[in-house]
C-alpha positions, -999 to +999 in steps of 0.1 A: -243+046+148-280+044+157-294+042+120-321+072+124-291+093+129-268+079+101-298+081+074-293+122+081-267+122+060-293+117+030-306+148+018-330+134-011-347+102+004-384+082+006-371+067+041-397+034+044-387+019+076-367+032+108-360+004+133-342+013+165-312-009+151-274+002+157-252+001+122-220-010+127-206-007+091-216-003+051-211-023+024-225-022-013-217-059-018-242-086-007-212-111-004-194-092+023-221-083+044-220-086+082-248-085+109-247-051+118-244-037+085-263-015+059-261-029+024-266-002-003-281-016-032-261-004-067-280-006-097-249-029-122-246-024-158-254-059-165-269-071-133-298-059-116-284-055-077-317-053-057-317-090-064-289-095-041-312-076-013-323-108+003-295-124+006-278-098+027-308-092+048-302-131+053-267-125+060-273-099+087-282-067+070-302-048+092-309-018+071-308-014+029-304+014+008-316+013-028-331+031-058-362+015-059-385+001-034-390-035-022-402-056-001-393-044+038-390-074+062-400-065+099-374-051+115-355-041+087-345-006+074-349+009+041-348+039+026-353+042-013-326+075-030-322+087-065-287+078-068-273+050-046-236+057-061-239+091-042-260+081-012-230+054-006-205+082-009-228+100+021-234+076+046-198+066+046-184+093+053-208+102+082-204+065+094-163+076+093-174+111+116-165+133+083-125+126+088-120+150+053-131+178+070-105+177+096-075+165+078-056+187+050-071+169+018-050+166-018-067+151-047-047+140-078-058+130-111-048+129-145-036+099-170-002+096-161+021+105-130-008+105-104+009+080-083+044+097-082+031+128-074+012+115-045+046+098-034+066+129-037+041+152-018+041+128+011+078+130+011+074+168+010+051+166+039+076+142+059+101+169+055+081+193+070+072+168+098+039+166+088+019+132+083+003+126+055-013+097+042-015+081+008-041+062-013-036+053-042-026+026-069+006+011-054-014+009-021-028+025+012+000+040+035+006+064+061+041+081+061+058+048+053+040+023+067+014+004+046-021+006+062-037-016+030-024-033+001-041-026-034-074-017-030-082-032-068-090+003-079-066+033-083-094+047-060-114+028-036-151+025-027-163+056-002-165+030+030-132+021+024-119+057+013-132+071+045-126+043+068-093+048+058-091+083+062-108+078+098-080+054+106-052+080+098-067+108+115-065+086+146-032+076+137-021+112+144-025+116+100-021+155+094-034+152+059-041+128+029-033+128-005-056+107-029-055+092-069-088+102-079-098+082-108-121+090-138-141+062-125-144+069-092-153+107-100-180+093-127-192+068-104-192+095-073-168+080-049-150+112-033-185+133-036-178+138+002-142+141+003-132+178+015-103+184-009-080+217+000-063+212-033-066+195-064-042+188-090-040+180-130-013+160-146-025+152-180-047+141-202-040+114-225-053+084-245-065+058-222-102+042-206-120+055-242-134+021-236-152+033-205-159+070-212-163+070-250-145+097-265-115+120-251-145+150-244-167+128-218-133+119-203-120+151-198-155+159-182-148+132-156-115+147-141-129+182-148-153+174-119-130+170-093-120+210-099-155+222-106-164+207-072-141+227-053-150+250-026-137+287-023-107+290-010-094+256-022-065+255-047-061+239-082-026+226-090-027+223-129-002+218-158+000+240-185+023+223-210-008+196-214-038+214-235-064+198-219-045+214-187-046+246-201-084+245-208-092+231-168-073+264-159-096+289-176-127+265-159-127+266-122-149+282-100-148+315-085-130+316-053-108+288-065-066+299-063-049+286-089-010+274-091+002+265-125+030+242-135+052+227-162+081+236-188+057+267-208+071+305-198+042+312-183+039+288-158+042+299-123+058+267-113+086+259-137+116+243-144+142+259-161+184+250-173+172+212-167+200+187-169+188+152-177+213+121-166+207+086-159+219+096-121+184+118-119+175+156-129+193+188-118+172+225-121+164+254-111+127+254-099+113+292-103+080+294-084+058+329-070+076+326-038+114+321-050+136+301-067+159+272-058+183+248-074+166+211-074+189+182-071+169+146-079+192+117-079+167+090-077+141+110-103+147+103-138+135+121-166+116+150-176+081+134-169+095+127-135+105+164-131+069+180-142+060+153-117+077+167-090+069+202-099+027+190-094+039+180-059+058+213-053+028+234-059+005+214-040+034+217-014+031+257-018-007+255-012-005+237+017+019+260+032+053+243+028+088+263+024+103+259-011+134+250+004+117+223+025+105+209-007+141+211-025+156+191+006+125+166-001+132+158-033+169+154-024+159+122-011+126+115-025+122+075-049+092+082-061+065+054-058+073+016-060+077+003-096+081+036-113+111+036-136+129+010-103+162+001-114+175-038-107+208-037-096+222-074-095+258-063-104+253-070-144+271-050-167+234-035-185+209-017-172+173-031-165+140-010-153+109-020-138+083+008-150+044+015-148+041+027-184+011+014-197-005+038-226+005+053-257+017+090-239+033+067-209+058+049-232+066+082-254+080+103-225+095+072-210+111+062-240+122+094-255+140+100-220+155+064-226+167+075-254+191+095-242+208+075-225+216+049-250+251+043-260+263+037-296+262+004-304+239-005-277+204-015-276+166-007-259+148-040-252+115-037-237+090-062-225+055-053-225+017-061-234-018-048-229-040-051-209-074-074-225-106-061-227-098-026-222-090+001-253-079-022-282-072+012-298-041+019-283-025-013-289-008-002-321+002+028-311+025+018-284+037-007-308+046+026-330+060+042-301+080+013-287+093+008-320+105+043-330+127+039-296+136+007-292+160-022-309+140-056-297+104-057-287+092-087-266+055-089-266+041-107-239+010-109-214-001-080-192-035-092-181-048-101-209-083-117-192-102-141-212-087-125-247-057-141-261-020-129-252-002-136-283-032-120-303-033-092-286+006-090-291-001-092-326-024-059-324+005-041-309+033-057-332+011-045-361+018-005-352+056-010-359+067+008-386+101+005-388+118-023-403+152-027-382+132-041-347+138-071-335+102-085-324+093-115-301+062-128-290+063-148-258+029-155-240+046-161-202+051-133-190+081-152-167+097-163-197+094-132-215+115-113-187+141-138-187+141-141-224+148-103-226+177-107-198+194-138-215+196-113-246+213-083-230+247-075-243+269-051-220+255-014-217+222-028-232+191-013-215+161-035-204+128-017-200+102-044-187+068-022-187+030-022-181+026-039-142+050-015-124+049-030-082+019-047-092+018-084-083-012-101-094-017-111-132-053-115-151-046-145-168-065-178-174-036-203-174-012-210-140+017-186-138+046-183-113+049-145-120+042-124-090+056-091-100+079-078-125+107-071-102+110-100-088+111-117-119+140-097-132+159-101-099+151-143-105+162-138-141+195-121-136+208-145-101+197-175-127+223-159-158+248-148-132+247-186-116+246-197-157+276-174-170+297-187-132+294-220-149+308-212-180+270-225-195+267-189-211+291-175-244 
């Protein structure tokens, strides 16, 4: 795109210099400039970023983007904006030839269950024959194929949000559905995504290391509503408070579906039957009701998960039976509460809990499955450098549930694992758990499984499908469930030789 046309998509901007140069993408880091590109210079909370302008003008930048003016080499663009976080947001998504506007848009956010919901609304979707893309935390897909792997963020930059959404639409996408982060609404990355609906999970302790207090955070996924255009629909549960609050907030002209377990919702499950082979209700919604069968769904944060996606369904015009016959079928997302079946005689679970609320409704839908005379073990950390604050509250939570705790690493950075462990074994209250600390996360997993007693239950939590680890020693772990698979073929080959009791 001819730069004098793509700097249109400004609206607020001191333009300094418009060569006749042809853009051929946009990046906002210096290091992964190419000629051809446009660099847009973002101001860093510790670093000051127009110091990286040179260098990507020397690495073939031919136009920049920043808050502040600077010195303009011949030949060069520039153009100086008030906010370069929302500039980026612009230019990217006129570089991608608005792809938003065209496809059916779903935005999810919330604490917990964004990336479920996502899954099970694509399912929905595919039911329907419709194609919908995903992007989100367990990765970039279309239908089932995966278009990217982990972007880094649960939502990525805007050149690569829209890239991707301009890559979908081409592959015949009908729609998208999208995690939207607190960060990325704080830090404006889906400004110029289009969304047709938008829905609210919940609210719940977590990144009060990054927005403060549980008000400013609540701000942050408030915005993706208050953005929304007349005519778009809010998805929002009403058994969370901070749900019911967002609900009395949105604009005018904004529908509104409202989910959960409360009597008043207008998308709710009622006579639900919990098992460890799924969830069986009956969904009542404004448009009918119908018997929901979820083999491969377990618990009731999974079904409040799949009641988000039904009313998203509903706004975008899908039958309620067409969702019933989804969720028939539906997994879920990658990592989320994955069982590991190597024919052992106790139960193990890969799972994505990771915060205080996470490990409650897991746990207390653990619970019920436990046998007398069985036990819960769970193997789990947190993460380093984020909320410290948490840390003994899922070790209060884990505790109340479970029989044997094995604290361990889940990216602990430059902190210390085994102190960090300690934070979390410090919220324990009760006197009867078992509690190990093991800094490998490898040998924490197979420590857990070399425990196990018949009709014991093995939670391994925090990483979910995730396959990289922050850590600042070697490790062989490359994903939870992988390890778990290694760690029960290696007892199984033990207890063949008779090595094992």
């Amino acid at each position: 795109m001819k730069l004098a046309d793509l700097l249109l998509a400004l609206d607020s901007a001191q333009v300094l210099a418009v060569p006749d140069v042809t853009v051929t993408g946009i990046t906002a880091d210096s290091r992964q400039v190419s000629p051809g590109d446009l660099f847009v210079s973002i101001p860093g909370a510790r670093v000051d970023a127009h110091r990286f302008i040179p260098d990507a003008i020397e690495r073939g930048a031919v136009a920049v983007v920043s808050q502040r003016p600077f010195e303009v080499p011949a030949g060069t663009g520039a153009a100086v904006v008030p906010d370069a976080r929302r500039a980026l947001s612009a230019l990217a998504d006129r570089f991608y030839g608005y792809p938003s506007c065209t496809l059916k848009m779903v935005g999810v956010t919330g604490t917990n269950g964004k990336t479920t919901t996502a899954f099970l609304l694509e399912a929905i979707a595919r039911e329907a024959g419709k194609t919908m893309g995903v992007i989100g935390t367990a990765g970039m897909m279309l239908g089932r194929e995966v278009l990217e792997g982990k972007a880094g963020y649960t939502t990525p930059e805007p050149q690569t949000i829209h890239r991707l959404l301009a890559t979908m639409l081409e592959r015949g996408a009908w729609g998208a559905v999208m995690e939207v982060s607190s960060h990325a609404l704080e830090q404006h990355r889906t400004d110029h995504c289009r969304f047709d609906v938008a829905v609210f999970t919940n609210l719940t302790h977590e990144h009060l290391d990054y927005h403060g207090d549980m008000e400013s955070y609540y701000a942050a996924k408030a915005r993706l509503f208050h953005e929304l255009r007349p005519g778009a629909t809010a998805v929002i549960n009403i058994d969370d408070p901070y749900g019911r609050r967002l609900a009395g907030e949105l604009p005018r002209g904004v529908r509104l579906y409202t989910y959960g377990f409360a009597a008043d919702a207008e998308v709710r499950a009622e006579e639900v039957h919990l098992t460890a082979g799924g969830a069986r209700y009956r969904l009542v919604t404004p448009v009918g009701a119908v018997d929901v069968e979820a083999p491969y769904l377990f618990g009731a944060y999974n079904v409040s998960n799949a009641m988000a996606a039904v009313g998203a369904g509903l706004a975008l015009g899908f039958g309620l039976n067409t969702a019933a016959r989804a969720l028939r079928t539906a997994k879920g997302a990658p990592g989320r509460f994955e069982r590991i079946d190597e024919g052992q005689d106790f139960t193990v679970v890969v799972d994505y809990a990771h915060t205080p609320d996470g490990f409650e409704k897991l746990l207390s839908d653990v619970a019920r499955l436990k046998e007398p005379g069985t036990r819960v073990i769970m193997v789990f950390g947190s993460a380093g450098h984020r909320d410290r604050s948490k840390r003994p509250d899922m070790g209060r939570i884990a505790g109340d549930y479970c029989d044997v705790l094995v604290l361990t690493e889940e990216d602990p950075r430059t902190e210390d694992a085994l102190e960090i462990a300690r934070e979390i074994a410090a919220g324990v209250t009760r006197d009867d758990v078992e509690i190990h600390l093991i800094e490998d996360r490898v040998e924490a997993i197979e420590h857990a499984i070399r425990m196990a007693q018949p009709g014991d239950i093995v939670l391994i939590t925090g990483k979910g499908h995730e396959t990289d680890l922050e850590v600042q020693h070697p490790t062989t772990w490359r994903g939870d469930v992988p390890a778990a698979v290694a760690a029960l073929q290696s007892r199984a080959r033990e207890e063949a030789r008779g090595v094992r009791a």
